[in-house]
C-alpha positions in Angstrom: -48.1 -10.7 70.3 -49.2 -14.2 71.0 -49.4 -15.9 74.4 -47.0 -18.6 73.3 -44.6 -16.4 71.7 -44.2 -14.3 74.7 -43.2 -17.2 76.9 -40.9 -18.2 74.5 -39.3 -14.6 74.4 -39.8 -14.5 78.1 -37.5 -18.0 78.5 -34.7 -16.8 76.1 -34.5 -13.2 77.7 -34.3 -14.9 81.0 -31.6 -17.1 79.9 -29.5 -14.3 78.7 -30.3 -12.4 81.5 -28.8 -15.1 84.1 -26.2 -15.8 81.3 -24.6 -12.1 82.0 -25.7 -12.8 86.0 -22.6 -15.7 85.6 -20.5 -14.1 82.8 -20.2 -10.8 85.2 -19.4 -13.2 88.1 -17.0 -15.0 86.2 -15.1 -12.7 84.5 -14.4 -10.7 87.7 -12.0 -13.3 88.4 -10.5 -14.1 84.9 -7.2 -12.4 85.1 -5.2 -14.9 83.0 -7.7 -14.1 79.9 -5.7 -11.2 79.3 -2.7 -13.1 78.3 -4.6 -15.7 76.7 -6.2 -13.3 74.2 -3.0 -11.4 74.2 -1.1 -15.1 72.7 -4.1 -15.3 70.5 -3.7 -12.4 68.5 -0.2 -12.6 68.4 -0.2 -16.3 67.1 -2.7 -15.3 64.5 -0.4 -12.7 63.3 -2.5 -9.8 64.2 -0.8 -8.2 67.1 3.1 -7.5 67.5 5.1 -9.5 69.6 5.5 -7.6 72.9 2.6 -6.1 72.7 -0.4 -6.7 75.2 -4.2 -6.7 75.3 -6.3 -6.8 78.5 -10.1 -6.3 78.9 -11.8 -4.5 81.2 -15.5 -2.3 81.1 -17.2 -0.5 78.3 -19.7 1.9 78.1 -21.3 2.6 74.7 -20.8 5.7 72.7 -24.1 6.8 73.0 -25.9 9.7 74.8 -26.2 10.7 77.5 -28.7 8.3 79.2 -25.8 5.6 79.4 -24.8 5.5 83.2 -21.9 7.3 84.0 -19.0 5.9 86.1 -17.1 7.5 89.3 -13.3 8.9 89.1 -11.6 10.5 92.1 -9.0 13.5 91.8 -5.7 13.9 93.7 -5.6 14.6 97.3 -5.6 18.1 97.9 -4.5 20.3 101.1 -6.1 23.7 101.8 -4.8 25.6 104.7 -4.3 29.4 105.7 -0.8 30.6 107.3 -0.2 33.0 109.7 2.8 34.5 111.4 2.1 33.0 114.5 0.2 29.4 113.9 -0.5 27.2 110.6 -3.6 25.0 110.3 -4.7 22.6 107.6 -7.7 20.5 106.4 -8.1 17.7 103.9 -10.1 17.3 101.4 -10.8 14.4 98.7 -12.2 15.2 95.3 -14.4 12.5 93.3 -16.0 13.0 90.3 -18.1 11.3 87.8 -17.0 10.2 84.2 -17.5 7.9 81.5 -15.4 4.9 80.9 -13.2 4.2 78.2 -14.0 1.0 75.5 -12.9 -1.9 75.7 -14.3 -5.4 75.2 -17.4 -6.6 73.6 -18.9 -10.1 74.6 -21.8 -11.5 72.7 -25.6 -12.0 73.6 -28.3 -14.8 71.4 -31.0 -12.7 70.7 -34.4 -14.0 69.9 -35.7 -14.7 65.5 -39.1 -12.3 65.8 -39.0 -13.5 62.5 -40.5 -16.7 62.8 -44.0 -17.9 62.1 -46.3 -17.2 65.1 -48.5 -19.5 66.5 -52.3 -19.3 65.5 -53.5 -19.3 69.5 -55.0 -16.4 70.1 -54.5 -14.5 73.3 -57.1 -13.9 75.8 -56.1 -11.5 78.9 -59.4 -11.7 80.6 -58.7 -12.6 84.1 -54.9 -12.7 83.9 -52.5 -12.0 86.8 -49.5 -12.2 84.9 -48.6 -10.3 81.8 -45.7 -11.9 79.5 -45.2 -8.6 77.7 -44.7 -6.8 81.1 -42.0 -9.0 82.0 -40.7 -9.4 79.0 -39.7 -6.0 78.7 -38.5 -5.7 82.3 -36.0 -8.5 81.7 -34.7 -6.3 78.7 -34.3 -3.3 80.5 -32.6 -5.6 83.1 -30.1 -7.1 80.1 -29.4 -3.4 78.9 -28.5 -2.2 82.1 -26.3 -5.6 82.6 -25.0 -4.9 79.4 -23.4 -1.5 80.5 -22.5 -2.6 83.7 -20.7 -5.2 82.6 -19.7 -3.6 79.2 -20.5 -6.4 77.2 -22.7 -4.6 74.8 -22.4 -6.7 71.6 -24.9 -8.6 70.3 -24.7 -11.4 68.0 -26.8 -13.7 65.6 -26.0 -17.0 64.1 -27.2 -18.1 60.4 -27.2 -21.7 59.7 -27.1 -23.2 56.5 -26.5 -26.2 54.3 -23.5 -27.2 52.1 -26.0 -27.6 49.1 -27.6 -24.2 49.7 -24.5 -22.5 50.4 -23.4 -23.0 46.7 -26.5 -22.7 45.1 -26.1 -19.4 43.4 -24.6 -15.7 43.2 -27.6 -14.3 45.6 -27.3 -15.9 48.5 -25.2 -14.4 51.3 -23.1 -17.5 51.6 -21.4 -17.2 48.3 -18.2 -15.6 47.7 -19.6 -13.5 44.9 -22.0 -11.9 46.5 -20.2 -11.4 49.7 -17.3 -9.5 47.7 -19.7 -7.8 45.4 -21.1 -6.3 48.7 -17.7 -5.1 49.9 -16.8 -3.4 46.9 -20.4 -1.7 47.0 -19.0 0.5 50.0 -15.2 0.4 48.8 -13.5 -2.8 50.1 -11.8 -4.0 47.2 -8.1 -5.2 47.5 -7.0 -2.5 46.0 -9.4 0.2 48.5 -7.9 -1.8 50.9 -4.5 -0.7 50.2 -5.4 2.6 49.1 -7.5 3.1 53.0 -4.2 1.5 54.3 -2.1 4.4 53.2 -4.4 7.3 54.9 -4.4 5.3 58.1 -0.5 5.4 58.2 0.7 7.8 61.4 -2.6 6.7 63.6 -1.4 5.4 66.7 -3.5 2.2 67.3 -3.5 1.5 63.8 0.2 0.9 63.4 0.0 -1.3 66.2 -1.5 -4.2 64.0 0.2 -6.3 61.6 -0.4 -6.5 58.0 -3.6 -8.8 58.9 -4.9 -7.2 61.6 -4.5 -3.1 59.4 -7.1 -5.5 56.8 -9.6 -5.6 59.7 -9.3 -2.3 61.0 -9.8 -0.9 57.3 -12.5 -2.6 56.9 -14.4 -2.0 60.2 -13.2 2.1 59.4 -14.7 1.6 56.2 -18.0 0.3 57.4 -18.4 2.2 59.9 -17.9 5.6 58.1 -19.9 4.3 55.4 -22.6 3.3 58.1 -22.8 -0.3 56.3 -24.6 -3.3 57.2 -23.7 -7.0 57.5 -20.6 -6.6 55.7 -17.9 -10.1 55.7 -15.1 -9.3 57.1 -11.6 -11.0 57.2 -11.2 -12.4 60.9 -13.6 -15.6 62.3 -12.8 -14.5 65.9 -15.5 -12.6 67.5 -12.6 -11.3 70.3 -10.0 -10.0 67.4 -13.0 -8.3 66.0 -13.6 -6.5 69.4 -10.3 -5.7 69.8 -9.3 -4.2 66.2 -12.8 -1.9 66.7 -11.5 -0.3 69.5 -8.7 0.7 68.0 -10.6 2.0 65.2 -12.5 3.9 67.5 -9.2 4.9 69.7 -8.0 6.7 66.7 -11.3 8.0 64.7 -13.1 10.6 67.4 -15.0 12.2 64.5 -17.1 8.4 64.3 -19.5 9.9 66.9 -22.6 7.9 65.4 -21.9 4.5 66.5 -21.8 3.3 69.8 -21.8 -0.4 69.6 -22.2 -3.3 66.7 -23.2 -6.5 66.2 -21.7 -9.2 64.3 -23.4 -12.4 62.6 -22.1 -16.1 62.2 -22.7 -17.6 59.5 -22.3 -21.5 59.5 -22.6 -24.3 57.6 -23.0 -27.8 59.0 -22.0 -26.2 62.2 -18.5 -25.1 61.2 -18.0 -21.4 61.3 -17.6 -20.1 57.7 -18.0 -15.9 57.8 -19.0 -13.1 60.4 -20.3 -9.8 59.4 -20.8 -6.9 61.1 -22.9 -4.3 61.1 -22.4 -1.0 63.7 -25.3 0.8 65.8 -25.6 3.8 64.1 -27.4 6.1 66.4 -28.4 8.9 63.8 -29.3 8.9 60.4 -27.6 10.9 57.2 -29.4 13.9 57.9 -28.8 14.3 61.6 -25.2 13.2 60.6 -24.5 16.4 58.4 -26.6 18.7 60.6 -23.9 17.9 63.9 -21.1 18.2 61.7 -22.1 21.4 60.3 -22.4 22.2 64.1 -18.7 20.7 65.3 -17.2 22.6 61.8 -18.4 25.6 63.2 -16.9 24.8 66.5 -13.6 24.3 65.1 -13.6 27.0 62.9 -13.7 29.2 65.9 -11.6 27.3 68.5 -8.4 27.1 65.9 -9.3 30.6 64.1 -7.0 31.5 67.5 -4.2 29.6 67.1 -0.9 31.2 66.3 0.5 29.4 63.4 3.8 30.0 64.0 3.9 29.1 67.8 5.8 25.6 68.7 3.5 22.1 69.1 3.3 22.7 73.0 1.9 26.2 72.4 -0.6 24.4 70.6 -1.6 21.8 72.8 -1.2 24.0 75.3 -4.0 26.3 73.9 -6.1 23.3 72.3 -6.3 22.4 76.5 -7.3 26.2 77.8 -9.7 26.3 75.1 -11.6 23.4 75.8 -11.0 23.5 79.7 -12.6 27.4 79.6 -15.3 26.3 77.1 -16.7 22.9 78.7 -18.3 22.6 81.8 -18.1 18.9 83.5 -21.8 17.2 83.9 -22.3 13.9 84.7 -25.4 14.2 82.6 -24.5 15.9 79.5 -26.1 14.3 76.3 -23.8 12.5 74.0 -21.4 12.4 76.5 -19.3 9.5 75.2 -18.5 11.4 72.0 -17.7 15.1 70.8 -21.2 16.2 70.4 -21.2 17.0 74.3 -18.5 19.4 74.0 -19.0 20.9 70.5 -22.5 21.8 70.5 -23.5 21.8 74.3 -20.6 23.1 76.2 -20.4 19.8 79.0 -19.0 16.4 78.8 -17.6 13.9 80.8 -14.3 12.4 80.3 -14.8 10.3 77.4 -16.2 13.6 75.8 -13.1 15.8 76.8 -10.4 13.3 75.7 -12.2 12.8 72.0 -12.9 16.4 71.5 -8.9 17.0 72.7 -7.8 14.3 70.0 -10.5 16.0 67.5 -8.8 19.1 67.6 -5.2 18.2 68.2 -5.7 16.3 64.9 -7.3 19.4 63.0 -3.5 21.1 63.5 -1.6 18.0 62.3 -0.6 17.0 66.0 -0.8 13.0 66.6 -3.2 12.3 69.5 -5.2 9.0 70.8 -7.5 7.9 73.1 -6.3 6.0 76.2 -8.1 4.0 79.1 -7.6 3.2 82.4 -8.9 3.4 85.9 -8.7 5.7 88.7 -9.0 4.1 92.0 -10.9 1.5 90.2 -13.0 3.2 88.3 -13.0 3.7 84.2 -11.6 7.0 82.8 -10.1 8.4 79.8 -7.6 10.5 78.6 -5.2 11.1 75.6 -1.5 10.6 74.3 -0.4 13.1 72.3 3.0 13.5 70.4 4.9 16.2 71.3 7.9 17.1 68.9 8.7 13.8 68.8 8.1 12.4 71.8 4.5 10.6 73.5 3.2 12.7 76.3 -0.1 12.4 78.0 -2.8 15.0 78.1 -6.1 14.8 80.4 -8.0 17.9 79.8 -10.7 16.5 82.4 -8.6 16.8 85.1 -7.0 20.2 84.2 -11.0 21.8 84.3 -11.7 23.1 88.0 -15.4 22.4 87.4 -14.8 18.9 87.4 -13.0 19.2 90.6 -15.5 21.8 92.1 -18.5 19.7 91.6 -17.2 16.3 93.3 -15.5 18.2 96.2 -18.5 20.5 96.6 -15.8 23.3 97.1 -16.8 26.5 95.4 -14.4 29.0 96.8 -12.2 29.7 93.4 -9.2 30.5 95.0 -8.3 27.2 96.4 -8.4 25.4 92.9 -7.2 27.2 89.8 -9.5 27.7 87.0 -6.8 25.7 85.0 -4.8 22.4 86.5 -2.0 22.0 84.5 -0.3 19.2 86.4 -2.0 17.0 83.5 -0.7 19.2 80.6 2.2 17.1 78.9 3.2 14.8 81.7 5.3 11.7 81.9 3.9 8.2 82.7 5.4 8.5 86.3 3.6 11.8 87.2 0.1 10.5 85.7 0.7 6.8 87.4 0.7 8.7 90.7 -3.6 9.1 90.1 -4.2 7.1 87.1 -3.7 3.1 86.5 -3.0 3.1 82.5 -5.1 -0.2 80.9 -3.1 -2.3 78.5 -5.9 -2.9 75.9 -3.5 -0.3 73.8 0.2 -0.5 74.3 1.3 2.8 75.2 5.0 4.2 75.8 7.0 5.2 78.5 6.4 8.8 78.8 9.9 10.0 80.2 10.5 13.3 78.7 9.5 16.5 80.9 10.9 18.9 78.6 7.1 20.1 77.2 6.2 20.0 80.8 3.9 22.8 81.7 5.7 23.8 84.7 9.2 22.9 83.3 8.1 25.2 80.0 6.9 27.9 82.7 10.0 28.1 85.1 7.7 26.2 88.0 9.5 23.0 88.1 12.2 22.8 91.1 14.3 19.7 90.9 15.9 21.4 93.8 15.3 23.8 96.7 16.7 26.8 95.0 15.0 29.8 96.4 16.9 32.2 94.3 14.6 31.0 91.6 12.0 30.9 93.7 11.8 34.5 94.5 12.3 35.2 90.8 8.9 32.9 89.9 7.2 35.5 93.0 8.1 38.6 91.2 7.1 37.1 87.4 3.7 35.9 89.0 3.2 39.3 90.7 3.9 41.4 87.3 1.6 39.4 85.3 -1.1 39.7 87.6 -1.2 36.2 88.2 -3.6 35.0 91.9 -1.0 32.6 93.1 2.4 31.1 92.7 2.7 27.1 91.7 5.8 25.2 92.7 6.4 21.9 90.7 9.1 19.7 92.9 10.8 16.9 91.1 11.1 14.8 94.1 9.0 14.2 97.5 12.6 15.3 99.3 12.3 18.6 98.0 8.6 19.0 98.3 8.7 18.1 101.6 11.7 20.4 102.3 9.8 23.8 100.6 6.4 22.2 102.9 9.0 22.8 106.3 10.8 26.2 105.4 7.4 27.9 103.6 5.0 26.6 105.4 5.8 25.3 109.0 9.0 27.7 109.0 6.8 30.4 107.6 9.1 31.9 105.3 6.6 32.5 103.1 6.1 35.9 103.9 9.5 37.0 102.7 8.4 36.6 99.0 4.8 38.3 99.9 4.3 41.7 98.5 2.1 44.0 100.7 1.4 43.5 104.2 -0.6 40.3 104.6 0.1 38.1 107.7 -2.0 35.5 105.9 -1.4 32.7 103.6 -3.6 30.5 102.1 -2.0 27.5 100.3 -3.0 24.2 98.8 -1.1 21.0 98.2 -1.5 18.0 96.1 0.7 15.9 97.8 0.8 12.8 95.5 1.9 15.3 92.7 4.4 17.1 94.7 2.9 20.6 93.9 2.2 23.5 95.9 0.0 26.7 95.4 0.5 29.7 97.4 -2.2 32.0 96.8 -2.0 35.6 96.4 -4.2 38.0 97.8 
């Protein structure tokens, strides 16, 4: 490379560099973009009316190498009874996870096209080495870039209004453009053939009739791992926007993890964008994973009962993956299936797109949602349930995810399986989890495919009749401890004072232990009395 040409690198990478240094500072306190962007999509008929977009971080789909983000578990309370004295500790779990999609913001990258100049370099005696710097200012950008989540990139082409119409071969004509579309299957009538498979996926029928052309097409380029294809929308933010939903509804799309778009121009006036996804493997490695997840499937579902109820399904699509996946922060691919169906670990991301992989494989209607807990990004899925939107989040059901962040190994104060996240309402999972609008989700109200309502665990009062009864079920099937759901702090609190502090406890134990050990998760109003 050139002396001059590495300056000139050096300038534009630092000027994208502090670029991101004052988007990042800015957009921390942009709150009212939200409803901005929300007004924009909806006055360019591509969003319903009611409906809400907000932006928050991204972390590519890649690999493992991309940085993974921080989630914290409920409160828990472990503590051991006796007949004569009760004493308790607290504990707080966090764990690491990856964060859920959602916004792309631009960077100018440098034309390494262009002619180079004909100095020649000479290094003898040199303190200072452009190439050095120039590559630490990119690794700087990257890791900005998924920080910040603003991993797009973006090129302009400018042209003239004479060349523009010159002929047929040029990218600028209309020809050509569409010729290149219908290459790959983008043809108006594709389009409304795509449109008809795409019918029953949860983000998708969130769009209009404008915004469903979009997400077609991105679908369709992305599966067809296309490049610098037109599309239908001149705004790079609706662009960002309709690919996550693509990507909220399509897990099996584990090869991309980002795109960039182009801008074409003439005279300065915007004219077409194109856009072109980062495909991280080729056709090859492509078929050889798949061949892998197939196999995957093929075992997980050759156990399903096909006559048992939808719950029974999810229910065993959760145990399956919970008792098959170990959580690791540093799993590879862990922002896409691969972690879980061919190396047994994941992170969040990985656990709520394997759960919608396989959910979908039965016929049951699952997507990817994103939020926060305590601040920090995390993922999980919504699921329809006989009829009615539930949420699932399989990460927090796996005791190894709460194991390894609370650095507590003794396996009888966590189960192996939480089900508190197992088909619960918007309330319950708004207790630990704060729900991001960038897809418009339900109010989850129905408990009735509730774990612990489905397994006689739910109290919605303090009736100890049915208490007793839930003791001698648990102590016929074998089962280490007893879980009581309460529908209400009141009688939480009031089974904490008689159980508990009132130690009447022991009149349900079998045996002749004068020790108890419980544990409570106070903010979901659930308590586990261990048996011994």
């Amino acid at each position: 490379m050139k002396k001059d040409r590495c300056f000139k690198n050096l300038i534009g990478k630092a000027s994208v560099f502090f670029a991101f240094l004052c988007m990042g500072l800015m957009l921390n306190g942009c709150g009212s973009a939200n409803d901005s962007v929300s007004k924009f999509l909806q006055d360019n008929n591509l969003l319903n009316n009611g409906d809400k977009i907000t932006f928050g971080k991204k972390n590519r789909e890649g690999d493992g190498s991309k940085a993974p983000e921080e989630e914290s578990a409920a409160d828990t309370e472990t503590a051991a009874v006796t007949e004569s004295a009760a004493t308790s500790e607290k504990t707080e779990d966090d764990s690491l996870a990856g964060a859920g999609s959602e916004i792309v913001v631009s960077t100018p990258e440098n034309d390494d096209s262009k002619a180079e100049n004909s100095e020649t370099e000479n290094s003898e005696g040199a303190t200072f080495d452009p190439e050095k710097v120039n590559k630490a200012i990119d690794e700087l950008i990257t890791r900005i870039e998924v920080e910040t989540g603003r991993t797009g990139r973006h090129k302009d082409v400018e042209t003239t209004e004479e060349e523009a119409g010159k002929d047929a071969t040029t990218f600028f004509s209309d020809s050509y453009q569409q010729s290149q579309r219908d290459s790959i299957g983008l043809s108006a009538v594709d389009i409304d053939e795509i449109k008809k498979t795409q019918e029953g996926n949860y983000a998708y029928q969130h769009l209009t009739d404008e915004g469903q052309t979009l997400y077609v097409e991105l679908y369709k380029i992305i599966q067809t791992r296309s490049e610098d294809i037109v599309v239908s929308t001149l705004d790079e933010e609706t662009l960002d926007v309709v690919c996550q939903f693509v990507l909220a509804d399509h897990p099996e799309l584990f090869y991309m993890d980002g795109y960039t778009y182009t801008r074409y121009t003439v005279a300065g006036v915007l004219k077409k964008i194109s856009f072109t996804g980062n495909y991280i493997y080729n056709a090859e490695e492509i078929a050889a994973r798949q061949e892998k997840i197939d196999e995957y499937v093929r075992t997980c579902l050759s156990g399903v009962d096909a006559e048992s109820d939808t719950y029974s399904k999810v229910k065993y699509i959760y145990d399956y993956l919970i008792t098959n996946t170990e959580y690791d922060a540093k799993a590879p691919d862990n922002q896409n299936i691969c972690s879980v169906f061919l190396y047994g670990r994941s992170v969040c991301q990985g656990y709520a797109k394997a759960t919608q992989y396989l959910l979908k494989q039965l016929g049951i209607p699952a997507t990817l949602v994103t939020g926060k807990v305590q601040g920090v990004g995390h993922a999980w899925n919504l699921v329809l349930v006989d009829g009615e939107y539930t949420y699932v989040d399989t990460t927090w059901g796996d005791s190894s995810y709460q194991k390894q962040e609370s650095g507590n190994e003794n396996s009888q104060k966590l189960p192996l399986i939480n089900y508190t996240y197992l088909c619960c309402t918007t309330q319950d999972i708004s207790r630990t989890h704060t729900i991001s609008e960038t897809l418009p989700v339900p109010d989850c109200t129905s408990m009735k495919n509730n774990y612990y309502v489905r397994e006689g665990e739910y109290f919605s009062e303090n009736d100890y009749d049915a208490l007793g009864e839930l003791f001698e079920r648990r102590y016929a099937d074998g089962s280490n401890n007893i879980t009581i759901k309460c529908s209400t702090r009141a009688v939480y609190d009031e089974f904490i004072r008689n159980l508990i502090t009132d130690q009447k406890v022991f009149g349900y134990m079998e045996g002749s232990n004068n020790t108890v050990s419980y544990t409570t998760f106070d903010e979901q109003y659930i308590l586990i009395i261990w048996l011994y």
